[in-house]
Each structure stands twice: as C-alpha cells, then as structure tokens.
Biotite code that builds the C-alpha atoms (Angstrom):
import biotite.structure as struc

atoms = struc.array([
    struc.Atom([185.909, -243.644, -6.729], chain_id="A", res_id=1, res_name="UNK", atom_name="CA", element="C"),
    struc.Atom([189.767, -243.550, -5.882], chain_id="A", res_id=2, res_name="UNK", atom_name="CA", element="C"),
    struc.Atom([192.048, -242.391, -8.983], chain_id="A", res_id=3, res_name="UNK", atom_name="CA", element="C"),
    struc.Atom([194.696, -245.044, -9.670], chain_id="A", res_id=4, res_name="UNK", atom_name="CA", element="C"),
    struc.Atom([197.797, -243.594, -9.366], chain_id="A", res_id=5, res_name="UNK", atom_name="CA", element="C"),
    struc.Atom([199.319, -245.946, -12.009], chain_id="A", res_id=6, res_name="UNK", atom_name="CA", element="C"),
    struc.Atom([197.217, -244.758, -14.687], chain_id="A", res_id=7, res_name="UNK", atom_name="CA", element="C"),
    struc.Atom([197.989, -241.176, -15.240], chain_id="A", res_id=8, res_name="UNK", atom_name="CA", element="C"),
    struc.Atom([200.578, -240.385, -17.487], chain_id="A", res_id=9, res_name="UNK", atom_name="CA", element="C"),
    struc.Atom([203.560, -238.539, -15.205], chain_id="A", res_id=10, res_name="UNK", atom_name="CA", element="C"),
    struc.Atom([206.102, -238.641, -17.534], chain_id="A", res_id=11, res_name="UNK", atom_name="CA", element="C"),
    struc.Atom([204.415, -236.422, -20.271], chain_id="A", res_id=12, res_name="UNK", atom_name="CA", element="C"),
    struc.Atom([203.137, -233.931, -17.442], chain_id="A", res_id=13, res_name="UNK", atom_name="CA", element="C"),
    struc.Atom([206.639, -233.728, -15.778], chain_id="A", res_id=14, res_name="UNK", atom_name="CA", element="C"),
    struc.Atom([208.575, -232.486, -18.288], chain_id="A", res_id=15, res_name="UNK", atom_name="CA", element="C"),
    struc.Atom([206.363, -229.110, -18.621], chain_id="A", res_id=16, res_name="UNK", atom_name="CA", element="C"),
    struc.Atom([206.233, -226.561, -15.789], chain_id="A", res_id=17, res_name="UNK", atom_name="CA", element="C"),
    struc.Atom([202.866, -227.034, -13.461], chain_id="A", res_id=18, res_name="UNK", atom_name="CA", element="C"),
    struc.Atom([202.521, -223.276, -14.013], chain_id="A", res_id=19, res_name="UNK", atom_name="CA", element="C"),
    struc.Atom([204.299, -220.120, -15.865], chain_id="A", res_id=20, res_name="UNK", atom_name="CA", element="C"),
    struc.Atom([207.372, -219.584, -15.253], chain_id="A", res_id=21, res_name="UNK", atom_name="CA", element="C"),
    struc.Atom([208.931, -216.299, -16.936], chain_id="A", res_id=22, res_name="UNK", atom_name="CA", element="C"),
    struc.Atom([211.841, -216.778, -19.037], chain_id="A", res_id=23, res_name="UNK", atom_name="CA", element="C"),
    struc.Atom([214.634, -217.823, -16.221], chain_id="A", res_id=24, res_name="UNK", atom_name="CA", element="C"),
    struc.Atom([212.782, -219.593, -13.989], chain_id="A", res_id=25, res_name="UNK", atom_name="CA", element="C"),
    struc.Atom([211.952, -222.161, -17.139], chain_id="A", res_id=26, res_name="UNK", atom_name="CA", element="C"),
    struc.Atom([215.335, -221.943, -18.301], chain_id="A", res_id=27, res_name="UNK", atom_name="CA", element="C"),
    struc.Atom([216.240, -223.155, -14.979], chain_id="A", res_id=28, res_name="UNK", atom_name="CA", element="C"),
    struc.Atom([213.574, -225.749, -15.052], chain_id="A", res_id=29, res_name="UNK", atom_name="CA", element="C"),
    struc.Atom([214.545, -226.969, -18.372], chain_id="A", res_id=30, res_name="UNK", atom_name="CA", element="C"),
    struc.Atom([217.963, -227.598, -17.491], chain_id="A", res_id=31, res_name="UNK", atom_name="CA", element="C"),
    struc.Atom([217.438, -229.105, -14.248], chain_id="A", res_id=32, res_name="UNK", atom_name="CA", element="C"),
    struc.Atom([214.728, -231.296, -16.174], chain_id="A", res_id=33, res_name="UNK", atom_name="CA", element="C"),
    struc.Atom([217.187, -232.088, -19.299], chain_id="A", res_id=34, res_name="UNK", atom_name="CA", element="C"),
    struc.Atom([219.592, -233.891, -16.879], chain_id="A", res_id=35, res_name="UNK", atom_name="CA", element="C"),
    struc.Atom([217.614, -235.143, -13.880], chain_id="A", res_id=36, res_name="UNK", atom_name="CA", element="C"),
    struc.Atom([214.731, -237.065, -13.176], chain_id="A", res_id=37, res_name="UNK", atom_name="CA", element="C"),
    struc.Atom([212.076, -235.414, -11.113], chain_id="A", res_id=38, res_name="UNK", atom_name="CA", element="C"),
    struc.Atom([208.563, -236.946, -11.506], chain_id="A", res_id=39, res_name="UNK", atom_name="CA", element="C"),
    struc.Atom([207.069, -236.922, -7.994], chain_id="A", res_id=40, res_name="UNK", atom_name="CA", element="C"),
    struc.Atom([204.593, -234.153, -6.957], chain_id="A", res_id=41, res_name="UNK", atom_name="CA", element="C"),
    struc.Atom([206.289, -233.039, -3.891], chain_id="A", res_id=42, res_name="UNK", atom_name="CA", element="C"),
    struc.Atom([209.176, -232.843, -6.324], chain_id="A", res_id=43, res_name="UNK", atom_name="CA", element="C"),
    struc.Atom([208.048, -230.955, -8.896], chain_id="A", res_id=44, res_name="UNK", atom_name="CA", element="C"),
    struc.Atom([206.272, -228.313, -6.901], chain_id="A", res_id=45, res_name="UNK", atom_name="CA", element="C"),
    struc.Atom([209.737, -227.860, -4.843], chain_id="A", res_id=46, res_name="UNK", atom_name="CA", element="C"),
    struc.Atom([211.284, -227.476, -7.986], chain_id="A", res_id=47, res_name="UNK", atom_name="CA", element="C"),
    struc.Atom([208.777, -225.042, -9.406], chain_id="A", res_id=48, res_name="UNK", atom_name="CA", element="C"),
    struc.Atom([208.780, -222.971, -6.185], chain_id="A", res_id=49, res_name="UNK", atom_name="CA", element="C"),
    struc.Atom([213.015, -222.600, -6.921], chain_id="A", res_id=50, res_name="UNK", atom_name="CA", element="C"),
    struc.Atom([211.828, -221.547, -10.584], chain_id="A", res_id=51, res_name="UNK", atom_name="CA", element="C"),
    struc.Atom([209.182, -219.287, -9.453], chain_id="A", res_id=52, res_name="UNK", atom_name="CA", element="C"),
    struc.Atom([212.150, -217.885, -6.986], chain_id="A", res_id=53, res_name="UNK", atom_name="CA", element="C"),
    struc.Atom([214.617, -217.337, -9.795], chain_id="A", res_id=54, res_name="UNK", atom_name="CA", element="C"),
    struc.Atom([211.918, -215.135, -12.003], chain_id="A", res_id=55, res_name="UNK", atom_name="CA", element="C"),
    struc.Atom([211.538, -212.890, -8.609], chain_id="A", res_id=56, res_name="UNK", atom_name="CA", element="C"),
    struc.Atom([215.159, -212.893, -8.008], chain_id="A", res_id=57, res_name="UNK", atom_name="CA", element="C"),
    struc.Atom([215.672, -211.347, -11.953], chain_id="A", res_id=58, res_name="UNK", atom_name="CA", element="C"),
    struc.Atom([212.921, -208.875, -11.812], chain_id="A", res_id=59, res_name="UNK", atom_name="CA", element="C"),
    struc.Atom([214.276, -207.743, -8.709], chain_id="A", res_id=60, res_name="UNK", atom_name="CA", element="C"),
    struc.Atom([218.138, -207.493, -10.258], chain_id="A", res_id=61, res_name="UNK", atom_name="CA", element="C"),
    struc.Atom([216.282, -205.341, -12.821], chain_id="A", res_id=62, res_name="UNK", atom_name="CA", element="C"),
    struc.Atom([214.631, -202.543, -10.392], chain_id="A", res_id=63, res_name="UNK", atom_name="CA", element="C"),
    struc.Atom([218.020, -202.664, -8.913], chain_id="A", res_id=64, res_name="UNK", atom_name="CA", element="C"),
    struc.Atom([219.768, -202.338, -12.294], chain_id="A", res_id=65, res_name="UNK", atom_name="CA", element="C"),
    struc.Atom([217.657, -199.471, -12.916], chain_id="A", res_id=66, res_name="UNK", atom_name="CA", element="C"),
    struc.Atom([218.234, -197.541, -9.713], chain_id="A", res_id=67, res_name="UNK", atom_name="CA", element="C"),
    struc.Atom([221.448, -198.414, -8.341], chain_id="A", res_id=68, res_name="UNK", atom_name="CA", element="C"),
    struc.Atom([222.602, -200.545, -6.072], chain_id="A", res_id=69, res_name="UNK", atom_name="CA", element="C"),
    struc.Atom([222.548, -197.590, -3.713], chain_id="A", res_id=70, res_name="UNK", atom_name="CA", element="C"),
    struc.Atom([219.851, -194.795, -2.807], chain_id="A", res_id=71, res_name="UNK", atom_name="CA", element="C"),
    struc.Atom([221.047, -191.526, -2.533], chain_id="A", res_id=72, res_name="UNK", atom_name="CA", element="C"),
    struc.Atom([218.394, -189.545, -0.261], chain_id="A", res_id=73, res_name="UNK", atom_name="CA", element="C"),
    struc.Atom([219.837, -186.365, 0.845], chain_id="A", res_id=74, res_name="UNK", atom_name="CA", element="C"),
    struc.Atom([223.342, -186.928, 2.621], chain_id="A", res_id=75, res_name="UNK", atom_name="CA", element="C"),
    struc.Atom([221.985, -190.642, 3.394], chain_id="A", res_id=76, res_name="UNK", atom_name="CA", element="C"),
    struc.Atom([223.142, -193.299, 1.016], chain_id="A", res_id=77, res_name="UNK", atom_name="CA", element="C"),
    struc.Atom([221.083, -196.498, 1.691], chain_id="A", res_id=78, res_name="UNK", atom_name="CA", element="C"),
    struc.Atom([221.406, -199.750, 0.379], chain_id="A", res_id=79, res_name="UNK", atom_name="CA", element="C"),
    struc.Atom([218.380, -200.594, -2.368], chain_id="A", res_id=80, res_name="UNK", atom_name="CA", element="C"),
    struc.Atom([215.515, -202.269, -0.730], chain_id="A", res_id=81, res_name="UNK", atom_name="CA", element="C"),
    struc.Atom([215.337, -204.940, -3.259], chain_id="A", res_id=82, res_name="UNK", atom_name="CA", element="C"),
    struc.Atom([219.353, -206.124, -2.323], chain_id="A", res_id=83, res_name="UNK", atom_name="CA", element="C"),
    struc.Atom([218.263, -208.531, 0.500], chain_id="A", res_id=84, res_name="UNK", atom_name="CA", element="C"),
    struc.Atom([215.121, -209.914, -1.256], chain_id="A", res_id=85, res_name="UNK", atom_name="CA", element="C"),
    struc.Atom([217.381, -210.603, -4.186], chain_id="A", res_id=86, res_name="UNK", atom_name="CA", element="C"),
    struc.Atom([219.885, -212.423, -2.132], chain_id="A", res_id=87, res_name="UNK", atom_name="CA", element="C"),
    struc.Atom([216.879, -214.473, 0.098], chain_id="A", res_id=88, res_name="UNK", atom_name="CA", element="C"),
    struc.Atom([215.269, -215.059, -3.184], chain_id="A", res_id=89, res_name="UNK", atom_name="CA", element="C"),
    struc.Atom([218.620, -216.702, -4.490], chain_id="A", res_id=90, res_name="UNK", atom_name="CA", element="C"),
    struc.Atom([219.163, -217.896, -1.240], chain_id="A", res_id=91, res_name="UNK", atom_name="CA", element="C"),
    struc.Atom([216.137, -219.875, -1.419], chain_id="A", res_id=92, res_name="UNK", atom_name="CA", element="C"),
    struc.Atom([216.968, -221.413, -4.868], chain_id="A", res_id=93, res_name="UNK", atom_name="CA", element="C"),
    struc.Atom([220.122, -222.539, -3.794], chain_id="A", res_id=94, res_name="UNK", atom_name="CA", element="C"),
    struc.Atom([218.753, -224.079, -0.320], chain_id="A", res_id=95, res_name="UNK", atom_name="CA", element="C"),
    struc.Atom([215.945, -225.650, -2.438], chain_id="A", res_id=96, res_name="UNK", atom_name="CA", element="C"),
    struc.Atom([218.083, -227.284, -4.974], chain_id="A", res_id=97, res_name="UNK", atom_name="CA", element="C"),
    struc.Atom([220.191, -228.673, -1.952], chain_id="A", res_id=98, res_name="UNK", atom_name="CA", element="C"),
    struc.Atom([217.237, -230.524, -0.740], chain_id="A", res_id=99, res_name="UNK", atom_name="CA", element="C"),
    struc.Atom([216.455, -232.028, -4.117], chain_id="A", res_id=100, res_name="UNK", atom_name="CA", element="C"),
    struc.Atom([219.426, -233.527, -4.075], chain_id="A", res_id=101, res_name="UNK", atom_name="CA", element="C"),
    struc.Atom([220.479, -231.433, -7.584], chain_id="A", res_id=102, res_name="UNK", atom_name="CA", element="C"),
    struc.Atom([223.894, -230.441, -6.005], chain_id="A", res_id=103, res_name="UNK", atom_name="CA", element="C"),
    struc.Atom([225.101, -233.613, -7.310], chain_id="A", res_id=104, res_name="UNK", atom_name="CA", element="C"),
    struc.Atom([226.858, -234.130, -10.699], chain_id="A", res_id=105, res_name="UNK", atom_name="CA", element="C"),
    struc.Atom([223.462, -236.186, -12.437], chain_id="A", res_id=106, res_name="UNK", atom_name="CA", element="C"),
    struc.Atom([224.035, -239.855, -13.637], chain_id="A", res_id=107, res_name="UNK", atom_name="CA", element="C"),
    struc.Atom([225.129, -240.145, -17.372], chain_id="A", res_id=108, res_name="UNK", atom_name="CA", element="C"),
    struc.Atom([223.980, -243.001, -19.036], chain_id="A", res_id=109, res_name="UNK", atom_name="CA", element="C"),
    struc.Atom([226.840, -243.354, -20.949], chain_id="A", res_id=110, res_name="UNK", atom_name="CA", element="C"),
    struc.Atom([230.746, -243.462, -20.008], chain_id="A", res_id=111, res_name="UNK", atom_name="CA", element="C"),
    struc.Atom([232.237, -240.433, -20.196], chain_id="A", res_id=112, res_name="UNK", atom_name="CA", element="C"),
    struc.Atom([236.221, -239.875, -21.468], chain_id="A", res_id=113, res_name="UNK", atom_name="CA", element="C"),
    struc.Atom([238.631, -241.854, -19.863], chain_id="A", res_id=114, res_name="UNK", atom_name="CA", element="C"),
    struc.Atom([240.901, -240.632, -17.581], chain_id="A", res_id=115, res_name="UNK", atom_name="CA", element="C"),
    struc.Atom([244.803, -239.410, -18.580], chain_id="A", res_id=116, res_name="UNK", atom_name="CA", element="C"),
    struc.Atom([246.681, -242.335, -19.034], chain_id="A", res_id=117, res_name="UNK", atom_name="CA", element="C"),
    struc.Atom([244.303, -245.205, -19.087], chain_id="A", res_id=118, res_name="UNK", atom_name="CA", element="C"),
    struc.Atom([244.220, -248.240, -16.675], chain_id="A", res_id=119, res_name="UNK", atom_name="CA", element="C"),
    struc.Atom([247.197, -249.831, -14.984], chain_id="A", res_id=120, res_name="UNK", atom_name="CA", element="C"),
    struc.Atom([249.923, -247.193, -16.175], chain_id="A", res_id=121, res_name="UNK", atom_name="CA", element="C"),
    struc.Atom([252.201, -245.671, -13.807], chain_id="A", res_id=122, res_name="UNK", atom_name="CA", element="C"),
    struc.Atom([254.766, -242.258, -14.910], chain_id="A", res_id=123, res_name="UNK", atom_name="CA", element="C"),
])
C-alpha cells in the first residue's frame, strides 16, 4: 500500500535534526531552522549535510589548534594537512547554503523599524 504523503506529520519531524549533529553543526541547524522554513526532504538532508560539514570543519580547527597551523619537520615547514579540508569543509557549507536559498535576509512576519525620517519627508 502507498503511504500518503499528506498524513505524516512534517512539521514536528523538521524542526529536529534527521541525525546527530555535534554541538555546531546543530547550532547551525537551529538557527537556520529558527528563521527559515525548510520542510522538504531534499531540503533537510542538504541542510543536514552543511551541519554535518560544520562539525568536521570544527574538529578539524581543533587538530589544527593543537598543532599549529604549520609543521615544522626538519628545515621543512609545511602547511597542516587539515588547512585545506577545513577550508573545503567550510567551503562546502557556504556553497550549500547558497543553493538553499539561505543567503537571503528570511521573511519577518512582522514590520520591522521604520526607516529615518518616515514617509514623504525630504531634508
């Protein structure tokens, strides 16, 4: 038998991550669920990838944190192998939250201040 699509309850799964996230990655998807509206699959698993990114990204600043930024072997300084999967890792977030559409300044439901000087006045 087909599953109606209409029936399960989206809205009470989609505010909790599909899957652990460590402490940035659902910081990140708390925000990002706190002020937009994401309740599709395809959606929520791009967004939980970018999470799942973010977590990487921060345990790899923390090997680098630990060891420098640079590897001193010898008279050879080399750049720490973690740099570049830092930055694709946080490349990938940012790409990813591009594609969502999340680069955007999210809809407020209601009106913000009003502008300096209000309606029809000129200086």
């Amino acid at each position: 038998m087909a599953k109606d699509p209409s029936s399960s309850n989206q809205a009470a799964t989609a505010s909790q991550a599909p899957r652990a996230l460590g402490a940035p990655g659902l910081s990140l998807w708390n925000r990002i669920m706190s002020e937009y509206r994401i309740e599709d699959c395809g959606g929520l698993e791009i967004l939980t990838q970018a999470c799942q990114a973010l977590d990487r990204a921060e345990g790899l600043r923390g090997e680098i944190e630990r060891d420098g930024e640079v590897l001193r072997l010898g008279d050879t300084i080399k750049d720490h192998p973690a740099l570049k999967h830092e930055l694709a890792n946080r490349a990938f977030i940012v790409r990813t939250l591009v594609r969502l559409g999340l680069n955007f300044e999210p809809v407020r439901a209601a009106v913000g201040r009003p502008g300096y000087g209000g309606i029809g006045l000129r200086s």
